[in-house]
PDB file of the backbone (N, CA, C, O) and the ligand in Angstrom, with CONECT records:
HET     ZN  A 101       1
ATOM      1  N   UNK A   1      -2.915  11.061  16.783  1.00  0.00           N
ATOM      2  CA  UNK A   1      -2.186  11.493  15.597  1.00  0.00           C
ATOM      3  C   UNK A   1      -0.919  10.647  15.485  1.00  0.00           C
ATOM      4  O   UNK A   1      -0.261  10.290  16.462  1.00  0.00           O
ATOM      5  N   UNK A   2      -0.678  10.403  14.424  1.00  0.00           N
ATOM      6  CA  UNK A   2       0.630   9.209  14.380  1.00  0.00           C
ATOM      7  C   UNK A   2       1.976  10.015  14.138  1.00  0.00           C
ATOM      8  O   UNK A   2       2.113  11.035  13.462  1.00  0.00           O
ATOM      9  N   UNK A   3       2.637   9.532  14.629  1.00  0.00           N
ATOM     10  CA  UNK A   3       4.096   9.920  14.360  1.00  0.00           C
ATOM     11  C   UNK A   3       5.038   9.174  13.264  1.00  0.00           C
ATOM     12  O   UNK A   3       5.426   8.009  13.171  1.00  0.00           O
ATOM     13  N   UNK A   4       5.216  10.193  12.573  1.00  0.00           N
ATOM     14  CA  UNK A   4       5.852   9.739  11.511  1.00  0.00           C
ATOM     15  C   UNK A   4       7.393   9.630  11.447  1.00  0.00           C
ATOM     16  O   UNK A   4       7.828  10.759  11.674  1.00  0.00           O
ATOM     17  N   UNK A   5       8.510   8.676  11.215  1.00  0.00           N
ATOM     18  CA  UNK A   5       9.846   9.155  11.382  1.00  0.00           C
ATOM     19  C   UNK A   5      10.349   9.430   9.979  1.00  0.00           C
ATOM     20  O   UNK A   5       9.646   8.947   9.091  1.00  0.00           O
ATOM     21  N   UNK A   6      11.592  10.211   9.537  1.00  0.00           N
ATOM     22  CA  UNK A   6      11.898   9.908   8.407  1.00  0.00           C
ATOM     23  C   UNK A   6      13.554   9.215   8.371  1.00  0.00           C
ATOM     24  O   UNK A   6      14.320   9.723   9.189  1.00  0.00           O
ATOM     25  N   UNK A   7      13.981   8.390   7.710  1.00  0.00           N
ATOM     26  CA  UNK A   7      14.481   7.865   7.931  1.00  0.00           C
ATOM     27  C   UNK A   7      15.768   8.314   6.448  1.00  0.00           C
ATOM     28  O   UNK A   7      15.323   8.157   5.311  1.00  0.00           O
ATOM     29  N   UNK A   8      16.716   8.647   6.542  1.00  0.00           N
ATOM     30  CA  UNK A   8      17.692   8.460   5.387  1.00  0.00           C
ATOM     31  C   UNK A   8      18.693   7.738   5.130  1.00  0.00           C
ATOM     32  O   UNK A   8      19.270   7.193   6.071  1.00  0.00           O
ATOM     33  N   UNK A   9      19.130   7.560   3.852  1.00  0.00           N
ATOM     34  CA  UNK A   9      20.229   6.014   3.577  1.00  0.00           C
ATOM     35  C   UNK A   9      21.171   7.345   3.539  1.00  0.00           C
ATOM     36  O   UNK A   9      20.972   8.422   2.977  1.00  0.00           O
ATOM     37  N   UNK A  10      22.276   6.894   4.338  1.00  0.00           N
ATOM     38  CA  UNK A  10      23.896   6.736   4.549  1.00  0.00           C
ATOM     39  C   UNK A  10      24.244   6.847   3.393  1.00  0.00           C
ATOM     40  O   UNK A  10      25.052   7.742   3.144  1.00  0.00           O
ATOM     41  N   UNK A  11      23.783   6.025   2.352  1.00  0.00           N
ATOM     42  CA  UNK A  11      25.087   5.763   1.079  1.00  0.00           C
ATOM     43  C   UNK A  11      24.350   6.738  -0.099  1.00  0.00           C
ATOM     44  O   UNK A  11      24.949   7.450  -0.906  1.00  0.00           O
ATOM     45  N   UNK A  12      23.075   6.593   0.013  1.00  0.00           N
ATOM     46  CA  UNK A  12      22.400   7.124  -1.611  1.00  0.00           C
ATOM     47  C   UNK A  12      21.584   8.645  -1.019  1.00  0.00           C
ATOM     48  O   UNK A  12      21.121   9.516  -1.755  1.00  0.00           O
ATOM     49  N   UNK A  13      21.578   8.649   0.119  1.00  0.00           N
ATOM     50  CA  UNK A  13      20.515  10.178   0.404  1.00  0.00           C
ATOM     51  C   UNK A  13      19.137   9.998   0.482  1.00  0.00           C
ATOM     52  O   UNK A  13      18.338  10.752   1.037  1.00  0.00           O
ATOM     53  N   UNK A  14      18.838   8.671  -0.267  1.00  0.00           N
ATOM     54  CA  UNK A  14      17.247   8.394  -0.200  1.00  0.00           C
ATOM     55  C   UNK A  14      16.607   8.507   1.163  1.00  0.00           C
ATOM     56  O   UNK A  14      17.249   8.145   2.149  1.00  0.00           O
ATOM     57  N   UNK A  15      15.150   9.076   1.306  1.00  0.00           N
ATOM     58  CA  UNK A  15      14.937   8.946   2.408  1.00  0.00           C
ATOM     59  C   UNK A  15      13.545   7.887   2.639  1.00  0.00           C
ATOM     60  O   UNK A  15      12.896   7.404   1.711  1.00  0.00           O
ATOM     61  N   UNK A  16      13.382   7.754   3.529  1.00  0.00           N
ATOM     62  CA  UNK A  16      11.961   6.648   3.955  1.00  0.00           C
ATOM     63  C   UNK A  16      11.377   6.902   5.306  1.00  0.00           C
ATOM     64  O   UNK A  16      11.987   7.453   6.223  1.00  0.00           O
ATOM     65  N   UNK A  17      10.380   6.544   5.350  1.00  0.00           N
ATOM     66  CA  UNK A  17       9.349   7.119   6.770  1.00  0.00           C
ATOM     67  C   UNK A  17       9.775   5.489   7.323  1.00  0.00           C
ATOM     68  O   UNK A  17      10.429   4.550   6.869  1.00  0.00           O
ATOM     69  N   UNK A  18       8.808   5.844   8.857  1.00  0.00           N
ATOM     70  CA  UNK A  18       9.449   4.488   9.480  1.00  0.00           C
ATOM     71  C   UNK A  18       8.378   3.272   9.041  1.00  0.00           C
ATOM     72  O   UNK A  18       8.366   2.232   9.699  1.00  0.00           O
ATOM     73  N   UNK A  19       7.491   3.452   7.911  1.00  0.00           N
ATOM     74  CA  UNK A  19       6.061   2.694   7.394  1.00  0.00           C
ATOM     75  C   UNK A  19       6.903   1.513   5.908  1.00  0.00           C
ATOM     76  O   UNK A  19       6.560   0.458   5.373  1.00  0.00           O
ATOM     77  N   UNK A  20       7.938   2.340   5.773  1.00  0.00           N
ATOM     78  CA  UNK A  20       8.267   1.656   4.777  1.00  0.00           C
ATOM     79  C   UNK A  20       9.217   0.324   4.786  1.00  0.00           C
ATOM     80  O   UNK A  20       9.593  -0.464   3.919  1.00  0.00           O
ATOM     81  N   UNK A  21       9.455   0.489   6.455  1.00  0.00           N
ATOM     82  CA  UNK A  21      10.586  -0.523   6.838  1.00  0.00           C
ATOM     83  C   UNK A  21      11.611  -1.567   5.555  1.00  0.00           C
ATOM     84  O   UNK A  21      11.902  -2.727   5.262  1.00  0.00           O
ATOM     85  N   UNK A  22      11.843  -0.015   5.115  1.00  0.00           N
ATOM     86  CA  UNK A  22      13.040  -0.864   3.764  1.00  0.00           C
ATOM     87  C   UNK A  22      14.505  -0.163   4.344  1.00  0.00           C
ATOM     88  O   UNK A  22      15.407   0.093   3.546  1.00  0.00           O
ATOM     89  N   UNK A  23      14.656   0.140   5.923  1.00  0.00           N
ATOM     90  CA  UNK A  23      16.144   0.545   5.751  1.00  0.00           C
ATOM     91  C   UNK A  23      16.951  -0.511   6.962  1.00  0.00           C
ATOM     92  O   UNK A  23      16.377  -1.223   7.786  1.00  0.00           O
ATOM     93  N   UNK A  24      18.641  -0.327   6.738  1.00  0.00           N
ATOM     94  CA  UNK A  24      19.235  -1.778   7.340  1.00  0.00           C
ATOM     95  C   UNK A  24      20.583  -1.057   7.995  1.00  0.00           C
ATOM     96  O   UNK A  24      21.234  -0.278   7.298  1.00  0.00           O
ATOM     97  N   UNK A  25      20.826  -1.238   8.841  1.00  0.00           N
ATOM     98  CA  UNK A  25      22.051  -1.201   9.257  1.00  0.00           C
ATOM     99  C   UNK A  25      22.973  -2.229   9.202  1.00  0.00           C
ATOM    100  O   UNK A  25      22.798  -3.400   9.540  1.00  0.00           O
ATOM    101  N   UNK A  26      24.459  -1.457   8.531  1.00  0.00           N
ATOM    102  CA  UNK A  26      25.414  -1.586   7.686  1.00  0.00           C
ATOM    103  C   UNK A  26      26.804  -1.434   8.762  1.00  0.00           C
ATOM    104  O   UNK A  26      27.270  -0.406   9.254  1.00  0.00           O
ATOM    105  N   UNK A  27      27.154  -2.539   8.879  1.00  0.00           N
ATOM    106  CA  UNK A  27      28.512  -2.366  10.115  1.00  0.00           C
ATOM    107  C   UNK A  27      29.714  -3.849   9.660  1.00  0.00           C
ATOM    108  O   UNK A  27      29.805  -4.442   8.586  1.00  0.00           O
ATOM    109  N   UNK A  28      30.269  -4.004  10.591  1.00  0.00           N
ATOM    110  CA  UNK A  28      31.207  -5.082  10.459  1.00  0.00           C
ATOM    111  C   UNK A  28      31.026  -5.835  11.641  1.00  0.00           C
ATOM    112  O   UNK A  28      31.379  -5.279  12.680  1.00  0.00           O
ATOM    113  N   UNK A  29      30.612  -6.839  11.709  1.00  0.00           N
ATOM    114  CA  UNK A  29      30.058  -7.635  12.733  1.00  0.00           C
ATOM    115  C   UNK A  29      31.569  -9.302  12.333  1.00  0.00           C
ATOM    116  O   UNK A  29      31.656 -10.264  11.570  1.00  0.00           O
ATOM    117  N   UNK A  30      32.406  -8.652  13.459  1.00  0.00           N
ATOM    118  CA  UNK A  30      33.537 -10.042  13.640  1.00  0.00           C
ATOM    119  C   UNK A  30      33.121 -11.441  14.581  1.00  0.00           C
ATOM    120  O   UNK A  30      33.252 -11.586  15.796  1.00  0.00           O
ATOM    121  N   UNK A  31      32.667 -12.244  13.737  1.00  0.00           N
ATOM    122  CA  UNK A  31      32.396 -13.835  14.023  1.00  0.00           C
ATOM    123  C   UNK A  31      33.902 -14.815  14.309  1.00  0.00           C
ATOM    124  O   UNK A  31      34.835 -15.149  13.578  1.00  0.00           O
ATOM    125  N   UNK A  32      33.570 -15.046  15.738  1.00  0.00           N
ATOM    126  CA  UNK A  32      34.482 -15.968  16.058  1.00  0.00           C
ATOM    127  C   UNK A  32      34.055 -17.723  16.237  1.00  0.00           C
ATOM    128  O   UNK A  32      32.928 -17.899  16.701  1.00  0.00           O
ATOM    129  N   UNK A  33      34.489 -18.407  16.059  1.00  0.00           N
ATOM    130  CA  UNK A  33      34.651 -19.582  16.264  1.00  0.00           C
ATOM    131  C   UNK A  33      33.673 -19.996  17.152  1.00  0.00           C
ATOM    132  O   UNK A  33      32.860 -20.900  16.955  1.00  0.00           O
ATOM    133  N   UNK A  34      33.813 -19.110  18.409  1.00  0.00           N
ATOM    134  CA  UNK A  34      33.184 -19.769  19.859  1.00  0.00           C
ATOM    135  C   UNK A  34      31.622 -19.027  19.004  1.00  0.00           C
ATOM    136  O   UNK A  34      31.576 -18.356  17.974  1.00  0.00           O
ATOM    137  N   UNK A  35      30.491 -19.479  19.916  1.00  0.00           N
ATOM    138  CA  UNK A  35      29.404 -18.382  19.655  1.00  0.00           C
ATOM    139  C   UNK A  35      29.059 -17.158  20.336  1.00  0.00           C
ATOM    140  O   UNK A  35      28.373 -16.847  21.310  1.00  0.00           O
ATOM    141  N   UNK A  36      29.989 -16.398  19.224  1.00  0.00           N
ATOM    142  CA  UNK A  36      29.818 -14.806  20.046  1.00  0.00           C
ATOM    143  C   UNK A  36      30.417 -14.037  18.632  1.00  0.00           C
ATOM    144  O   UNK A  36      31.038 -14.395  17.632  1.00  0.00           O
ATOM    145  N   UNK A  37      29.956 -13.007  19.064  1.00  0.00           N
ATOM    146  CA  UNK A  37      29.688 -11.458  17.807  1.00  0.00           C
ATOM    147  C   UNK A  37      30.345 -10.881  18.749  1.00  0.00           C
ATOM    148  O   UNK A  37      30.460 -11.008  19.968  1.00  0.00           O
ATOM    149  N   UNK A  38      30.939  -9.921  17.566  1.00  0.00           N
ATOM    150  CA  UNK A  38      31.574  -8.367  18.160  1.00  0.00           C
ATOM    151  C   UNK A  38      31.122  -7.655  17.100  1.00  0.00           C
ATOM    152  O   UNK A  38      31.535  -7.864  15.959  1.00  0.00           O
ATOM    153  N   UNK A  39      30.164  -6.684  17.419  1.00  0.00           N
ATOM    154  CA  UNK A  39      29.581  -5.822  16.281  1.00  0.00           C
ATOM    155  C   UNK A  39      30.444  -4.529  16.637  1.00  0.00           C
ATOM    156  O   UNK A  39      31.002  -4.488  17.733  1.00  0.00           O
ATOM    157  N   UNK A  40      30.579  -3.364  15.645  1.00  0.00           N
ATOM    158  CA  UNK A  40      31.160  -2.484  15.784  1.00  0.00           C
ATOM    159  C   UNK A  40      30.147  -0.553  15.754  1.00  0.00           C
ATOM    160  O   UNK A  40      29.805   0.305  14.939  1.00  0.00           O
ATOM    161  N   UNK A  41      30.091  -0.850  17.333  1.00  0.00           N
ATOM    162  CA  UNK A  41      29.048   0.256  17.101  1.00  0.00           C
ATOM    163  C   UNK A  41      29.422   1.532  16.994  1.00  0.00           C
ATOM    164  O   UNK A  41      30.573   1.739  17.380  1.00  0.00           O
ATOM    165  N   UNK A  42      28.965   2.246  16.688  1.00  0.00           N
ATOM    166  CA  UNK A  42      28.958   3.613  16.285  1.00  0.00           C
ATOM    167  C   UNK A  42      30.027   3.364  14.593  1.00  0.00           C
ATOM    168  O   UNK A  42      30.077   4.391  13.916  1.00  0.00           O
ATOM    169  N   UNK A  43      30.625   2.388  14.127  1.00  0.00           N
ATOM    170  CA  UNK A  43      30.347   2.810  12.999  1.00  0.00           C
ATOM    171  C   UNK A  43      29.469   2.181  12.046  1.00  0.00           C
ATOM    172  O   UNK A  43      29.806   1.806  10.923  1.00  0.00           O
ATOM    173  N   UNK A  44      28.524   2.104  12.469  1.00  0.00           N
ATOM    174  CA  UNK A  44      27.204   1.411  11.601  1.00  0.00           C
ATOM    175  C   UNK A  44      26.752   2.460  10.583  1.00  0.00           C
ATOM    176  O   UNK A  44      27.155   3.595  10.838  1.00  0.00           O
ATOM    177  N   UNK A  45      25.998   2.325   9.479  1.00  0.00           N
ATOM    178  CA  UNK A  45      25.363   2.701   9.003  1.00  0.00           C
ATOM    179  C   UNK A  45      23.934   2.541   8.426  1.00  0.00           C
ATOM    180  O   UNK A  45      23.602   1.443   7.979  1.00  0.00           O
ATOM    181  N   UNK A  46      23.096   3.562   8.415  1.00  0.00           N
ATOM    182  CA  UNK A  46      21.765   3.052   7.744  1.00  0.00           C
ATOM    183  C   UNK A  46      21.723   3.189   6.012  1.00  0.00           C
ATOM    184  O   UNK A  46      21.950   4.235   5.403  1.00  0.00           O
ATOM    185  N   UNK A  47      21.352   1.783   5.351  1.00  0.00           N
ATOM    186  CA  UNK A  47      21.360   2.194   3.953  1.00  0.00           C
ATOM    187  C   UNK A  47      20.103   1.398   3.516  1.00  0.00           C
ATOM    188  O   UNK A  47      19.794   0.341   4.067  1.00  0.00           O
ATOM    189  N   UNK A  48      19.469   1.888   2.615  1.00  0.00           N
ATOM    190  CA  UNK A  48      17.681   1.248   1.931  1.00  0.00           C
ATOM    191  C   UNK A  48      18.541   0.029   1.075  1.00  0.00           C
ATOM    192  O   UNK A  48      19.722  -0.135   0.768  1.00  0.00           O
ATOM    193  N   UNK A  49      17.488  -0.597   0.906  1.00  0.00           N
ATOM    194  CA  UNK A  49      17.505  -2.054   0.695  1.00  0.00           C
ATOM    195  C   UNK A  49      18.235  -1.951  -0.663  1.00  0.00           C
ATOM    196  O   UNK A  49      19.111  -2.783  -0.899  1.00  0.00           O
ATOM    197  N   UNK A  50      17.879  -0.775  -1.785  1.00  0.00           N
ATOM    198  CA  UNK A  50      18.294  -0.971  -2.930  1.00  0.00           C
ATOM    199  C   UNK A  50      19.676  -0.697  -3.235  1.00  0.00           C
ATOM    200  O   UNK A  50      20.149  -1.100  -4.297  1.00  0.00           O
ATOM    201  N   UNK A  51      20.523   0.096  -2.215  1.00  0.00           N
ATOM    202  CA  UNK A  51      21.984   0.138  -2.248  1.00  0.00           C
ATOM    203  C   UNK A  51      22.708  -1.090  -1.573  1.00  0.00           C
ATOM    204  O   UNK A  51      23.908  -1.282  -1.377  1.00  0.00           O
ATOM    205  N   UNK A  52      21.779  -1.738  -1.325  1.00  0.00           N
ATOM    206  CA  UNK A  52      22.456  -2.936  -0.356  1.00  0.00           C
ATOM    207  C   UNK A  52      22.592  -3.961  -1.578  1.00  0.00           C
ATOM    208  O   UNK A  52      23.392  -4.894  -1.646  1.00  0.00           O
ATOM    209  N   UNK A  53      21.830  -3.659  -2.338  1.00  0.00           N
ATOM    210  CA  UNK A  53      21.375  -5.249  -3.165  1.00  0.00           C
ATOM    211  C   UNK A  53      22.195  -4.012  -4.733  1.00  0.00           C
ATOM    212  O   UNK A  53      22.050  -4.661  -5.769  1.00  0.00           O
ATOM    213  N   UNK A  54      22.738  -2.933  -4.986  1.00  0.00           N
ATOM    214  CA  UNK A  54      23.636  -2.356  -5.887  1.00  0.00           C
ATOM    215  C   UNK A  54      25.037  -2.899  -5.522  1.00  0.00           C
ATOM    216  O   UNK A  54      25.867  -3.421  -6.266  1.00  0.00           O
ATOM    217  N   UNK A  55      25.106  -2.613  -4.010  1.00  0.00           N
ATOM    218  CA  UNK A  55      26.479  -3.180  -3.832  1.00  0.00           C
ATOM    219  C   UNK A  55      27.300  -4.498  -3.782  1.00  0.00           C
ATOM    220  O   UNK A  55      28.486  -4.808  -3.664  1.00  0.00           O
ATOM    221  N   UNK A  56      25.643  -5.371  -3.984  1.00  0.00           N
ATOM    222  CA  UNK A  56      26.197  -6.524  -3.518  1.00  0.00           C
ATOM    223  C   UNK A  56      26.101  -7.241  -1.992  1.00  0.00           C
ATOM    224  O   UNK A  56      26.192  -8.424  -1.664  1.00  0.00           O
ATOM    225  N   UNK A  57      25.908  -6.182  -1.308  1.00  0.00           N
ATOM    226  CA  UNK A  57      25.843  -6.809   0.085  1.00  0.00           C
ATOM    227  C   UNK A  57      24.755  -8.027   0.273  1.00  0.00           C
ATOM    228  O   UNK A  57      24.875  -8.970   1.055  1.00  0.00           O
ATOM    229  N   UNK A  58      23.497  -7.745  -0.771  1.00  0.00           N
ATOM    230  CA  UNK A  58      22.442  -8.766  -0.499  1.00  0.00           C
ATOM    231  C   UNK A  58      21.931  -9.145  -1.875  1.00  0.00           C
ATOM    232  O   UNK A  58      21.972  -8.434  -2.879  1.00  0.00           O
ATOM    233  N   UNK A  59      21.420 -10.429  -1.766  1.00  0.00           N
ATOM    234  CA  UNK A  59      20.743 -10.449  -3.269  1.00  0.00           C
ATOM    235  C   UNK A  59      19.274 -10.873  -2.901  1.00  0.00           C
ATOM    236  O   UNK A  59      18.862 -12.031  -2.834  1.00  0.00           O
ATOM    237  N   UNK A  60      18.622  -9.818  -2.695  1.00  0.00           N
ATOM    238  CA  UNK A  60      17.368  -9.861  -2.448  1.00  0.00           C
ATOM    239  C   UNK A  60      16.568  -9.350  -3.764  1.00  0.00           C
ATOM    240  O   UNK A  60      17.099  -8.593  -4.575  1.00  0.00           O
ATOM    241  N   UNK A  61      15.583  -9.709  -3.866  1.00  0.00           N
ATOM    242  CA  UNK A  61      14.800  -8.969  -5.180  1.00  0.00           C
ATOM    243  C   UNK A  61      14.313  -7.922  -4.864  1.00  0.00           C
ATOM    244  O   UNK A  61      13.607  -7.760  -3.869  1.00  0.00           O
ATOM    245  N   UNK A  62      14.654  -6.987  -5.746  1.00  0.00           N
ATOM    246  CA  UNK A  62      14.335  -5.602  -5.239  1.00  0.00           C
ATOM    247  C   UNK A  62      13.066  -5.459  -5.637  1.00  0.00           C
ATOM    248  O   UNK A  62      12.688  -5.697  -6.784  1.00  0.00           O
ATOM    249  N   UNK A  63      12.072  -4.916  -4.364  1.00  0.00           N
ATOM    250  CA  UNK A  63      10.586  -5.164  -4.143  1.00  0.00           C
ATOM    251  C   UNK A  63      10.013  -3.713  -5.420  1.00  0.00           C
ATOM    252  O   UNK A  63      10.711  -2.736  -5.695  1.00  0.00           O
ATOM    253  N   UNK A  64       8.954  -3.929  -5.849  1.00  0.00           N
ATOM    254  CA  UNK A  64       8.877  -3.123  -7.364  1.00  0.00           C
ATOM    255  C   UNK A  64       8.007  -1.454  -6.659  1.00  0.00           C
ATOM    256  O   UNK A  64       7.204  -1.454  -5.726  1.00  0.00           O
ATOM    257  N   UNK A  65       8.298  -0.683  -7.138  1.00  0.00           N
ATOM    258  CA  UNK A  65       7.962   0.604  -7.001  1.00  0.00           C
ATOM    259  C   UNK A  65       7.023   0.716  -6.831  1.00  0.00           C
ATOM    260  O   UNK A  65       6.445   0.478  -7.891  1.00  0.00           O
ATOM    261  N   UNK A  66       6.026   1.074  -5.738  1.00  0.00           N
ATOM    262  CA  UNK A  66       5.202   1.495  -5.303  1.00  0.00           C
ATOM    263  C   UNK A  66       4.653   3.029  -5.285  1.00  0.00           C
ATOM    264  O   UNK A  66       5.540   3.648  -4.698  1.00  0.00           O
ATOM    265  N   UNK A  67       3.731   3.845  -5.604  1.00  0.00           N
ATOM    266  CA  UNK A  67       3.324   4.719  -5.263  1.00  0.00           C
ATOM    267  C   UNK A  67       3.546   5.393  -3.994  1.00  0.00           C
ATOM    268  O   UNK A  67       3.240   4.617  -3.088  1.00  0.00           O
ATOM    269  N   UNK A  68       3.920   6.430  -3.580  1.00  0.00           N
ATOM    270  CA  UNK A  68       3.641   7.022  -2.259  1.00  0.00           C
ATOM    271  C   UNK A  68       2.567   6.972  -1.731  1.00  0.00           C
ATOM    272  O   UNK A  68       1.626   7.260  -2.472  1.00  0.00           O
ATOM    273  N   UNK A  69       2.255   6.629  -0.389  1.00  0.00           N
ATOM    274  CA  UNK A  69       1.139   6.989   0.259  1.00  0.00           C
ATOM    275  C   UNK A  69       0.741   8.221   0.499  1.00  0.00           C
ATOM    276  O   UNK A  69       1.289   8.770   1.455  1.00  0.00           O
ATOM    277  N   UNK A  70      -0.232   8.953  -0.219  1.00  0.00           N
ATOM    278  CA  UNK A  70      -0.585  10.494   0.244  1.00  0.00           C
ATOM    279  C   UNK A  70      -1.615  10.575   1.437  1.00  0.00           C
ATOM    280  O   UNK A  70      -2.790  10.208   1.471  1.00  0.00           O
ATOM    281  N   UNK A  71      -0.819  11.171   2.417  1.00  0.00           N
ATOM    282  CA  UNK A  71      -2.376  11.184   3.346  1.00  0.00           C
ATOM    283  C   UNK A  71      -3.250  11.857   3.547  1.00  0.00           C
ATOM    284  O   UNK A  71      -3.256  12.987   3.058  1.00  0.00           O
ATOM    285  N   UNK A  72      -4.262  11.423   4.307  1.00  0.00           N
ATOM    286  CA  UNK A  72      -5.813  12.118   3.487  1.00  0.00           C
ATOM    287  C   UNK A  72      -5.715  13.690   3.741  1.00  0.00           C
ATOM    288  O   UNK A  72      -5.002  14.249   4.574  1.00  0.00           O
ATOM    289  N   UNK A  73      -6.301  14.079   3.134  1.00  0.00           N
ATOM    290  CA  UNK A  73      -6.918  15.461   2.981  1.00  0.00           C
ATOM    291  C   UNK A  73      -7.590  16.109   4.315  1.00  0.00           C
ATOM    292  O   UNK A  73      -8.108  15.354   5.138  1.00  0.00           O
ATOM    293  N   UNK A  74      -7.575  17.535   4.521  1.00  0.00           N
ATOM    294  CA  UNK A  74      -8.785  17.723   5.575  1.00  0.00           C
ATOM    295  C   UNK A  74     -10.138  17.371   5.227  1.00  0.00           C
ATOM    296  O   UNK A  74     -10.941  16.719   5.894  1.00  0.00           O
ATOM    297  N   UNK A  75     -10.303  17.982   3.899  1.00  0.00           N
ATOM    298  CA  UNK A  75     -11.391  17.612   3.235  1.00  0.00           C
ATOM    299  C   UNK A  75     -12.152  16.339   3.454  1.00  0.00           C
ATOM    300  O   UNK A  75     -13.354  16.232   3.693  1.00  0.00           O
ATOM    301  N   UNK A  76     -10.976  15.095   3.296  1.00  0.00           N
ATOM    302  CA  UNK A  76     -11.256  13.651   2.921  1.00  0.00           C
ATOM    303  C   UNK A  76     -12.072  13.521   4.685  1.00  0.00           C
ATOM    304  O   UNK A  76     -13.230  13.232   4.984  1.00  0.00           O
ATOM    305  N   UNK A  77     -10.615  13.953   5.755  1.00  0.00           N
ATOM    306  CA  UNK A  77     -11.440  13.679   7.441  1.00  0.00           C
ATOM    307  C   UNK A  77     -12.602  13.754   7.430  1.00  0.00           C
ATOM    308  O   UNK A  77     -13.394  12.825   7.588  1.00  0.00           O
ATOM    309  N   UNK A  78     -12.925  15.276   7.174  1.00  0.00           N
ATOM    310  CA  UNK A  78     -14.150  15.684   7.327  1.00  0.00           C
ATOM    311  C   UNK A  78     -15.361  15.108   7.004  1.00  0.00           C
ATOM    312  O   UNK A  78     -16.356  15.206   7.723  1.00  0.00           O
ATOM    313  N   UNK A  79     -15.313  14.349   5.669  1.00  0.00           N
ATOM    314  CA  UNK A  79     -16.284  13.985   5.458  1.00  0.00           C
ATOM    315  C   UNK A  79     -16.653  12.504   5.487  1.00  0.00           C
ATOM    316  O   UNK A  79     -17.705  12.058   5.028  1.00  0.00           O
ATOM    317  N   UNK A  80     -15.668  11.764   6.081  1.00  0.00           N
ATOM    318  CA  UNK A  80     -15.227  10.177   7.021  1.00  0.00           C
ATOM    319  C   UNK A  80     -16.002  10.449   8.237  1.00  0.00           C
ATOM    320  O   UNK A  80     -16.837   9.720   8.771  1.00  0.00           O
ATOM    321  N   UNK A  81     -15.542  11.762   8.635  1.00  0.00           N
ATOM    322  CA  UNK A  81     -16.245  11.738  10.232  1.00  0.00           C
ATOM    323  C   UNK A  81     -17.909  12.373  10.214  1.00  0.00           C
ATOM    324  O   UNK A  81     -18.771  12.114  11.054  1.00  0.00           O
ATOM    325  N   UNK A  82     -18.011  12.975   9.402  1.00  0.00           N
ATOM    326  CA  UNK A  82     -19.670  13.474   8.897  1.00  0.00           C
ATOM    327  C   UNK A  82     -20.154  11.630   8.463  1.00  0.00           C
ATOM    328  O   UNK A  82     -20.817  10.946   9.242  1.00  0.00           O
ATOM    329  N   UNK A  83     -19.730  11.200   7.317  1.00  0.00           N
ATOM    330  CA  UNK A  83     -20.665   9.884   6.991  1.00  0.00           C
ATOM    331  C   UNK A  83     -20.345   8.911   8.221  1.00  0.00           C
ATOM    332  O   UNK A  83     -21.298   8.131   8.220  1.00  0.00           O
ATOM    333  N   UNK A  84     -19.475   8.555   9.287  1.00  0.00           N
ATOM    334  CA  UNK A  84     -19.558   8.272  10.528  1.00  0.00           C
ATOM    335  C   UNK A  84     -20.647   8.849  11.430  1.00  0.00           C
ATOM    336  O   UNK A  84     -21.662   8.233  11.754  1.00  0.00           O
ATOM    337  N   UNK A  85     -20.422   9.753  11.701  1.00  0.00           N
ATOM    338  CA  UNK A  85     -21.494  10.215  12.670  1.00  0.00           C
ATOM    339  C   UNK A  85     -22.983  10.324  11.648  1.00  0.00           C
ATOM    340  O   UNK A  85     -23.926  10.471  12.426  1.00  0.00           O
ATOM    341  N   UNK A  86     -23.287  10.309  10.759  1.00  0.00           N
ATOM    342  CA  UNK A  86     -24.374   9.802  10.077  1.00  0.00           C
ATOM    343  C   UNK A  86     -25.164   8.198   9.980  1.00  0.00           C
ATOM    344  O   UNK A  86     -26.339   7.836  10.055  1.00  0.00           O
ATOM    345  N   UNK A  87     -24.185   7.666   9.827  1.00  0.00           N
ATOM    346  CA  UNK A  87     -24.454   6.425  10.223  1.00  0.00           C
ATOM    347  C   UNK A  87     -24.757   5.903  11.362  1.00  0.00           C
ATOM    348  O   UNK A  87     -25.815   5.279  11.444  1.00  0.00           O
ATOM    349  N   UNK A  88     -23.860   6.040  12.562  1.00  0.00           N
ATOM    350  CA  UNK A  88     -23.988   6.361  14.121  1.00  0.00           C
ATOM    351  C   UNK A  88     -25.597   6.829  14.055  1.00  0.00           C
ATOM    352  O   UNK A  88     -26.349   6.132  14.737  1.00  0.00           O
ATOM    353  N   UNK A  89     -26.047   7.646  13.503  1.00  0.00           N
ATOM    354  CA  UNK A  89     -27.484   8.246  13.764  1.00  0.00           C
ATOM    355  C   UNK A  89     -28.884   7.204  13.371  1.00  0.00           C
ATOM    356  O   UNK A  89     -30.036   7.367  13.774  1.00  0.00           O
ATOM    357  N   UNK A  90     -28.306   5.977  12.352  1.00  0.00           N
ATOM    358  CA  UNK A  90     -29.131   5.330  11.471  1.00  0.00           C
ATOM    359  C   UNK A  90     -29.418   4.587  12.467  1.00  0.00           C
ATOM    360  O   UNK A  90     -30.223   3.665  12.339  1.00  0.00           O
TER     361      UNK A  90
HETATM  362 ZN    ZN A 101      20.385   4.017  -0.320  1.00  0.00          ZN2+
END
């Protein structure tokens, strides 16, 4: 059985499962001269791609609306694993 996460943006409330991999963490990362980062943890934030690219932070094309994935039915299992094991029999 899969595990599903849900994931919510920081800035807008939107939320996302971990399938949709559209969310980013949002911090202040200080670049020095030499090669080395100082990221600033714990105040990061998670925000979806489309408040990132409202605010400006990115100019990515915002990827076009997709349908939700509904997942299957008991109904739908049931009868995947009946025409499986039917076939299995052929
Ligand atoms: Zn958002």
């Amino acid at each position: 059985m899969p595990i599903i996460t849900i994931y919510k943006c920081d800035h807008c409330g939107n939320t996302q499962t971990n399938t949709d991999d559209d969310m980013h963490y949002v911090g202040i990362l200080v670049k020095d001269i030499h090669p080395c980062y100082a990221r600033s943890p714990g105040h990061e934030q998670l925000w979806c791609s489309k408040c990132l690219i409202e605010v400006g932070i990115v100019n990515w094309k915002q990827p076009a609306a997709t349908p939700p994935a509904t997942p299957p039915t008991l109904e739908d299992m049931i009868i995947e694993i009946v025409d499986s094991a039917i076939e299995n029999q052929e």
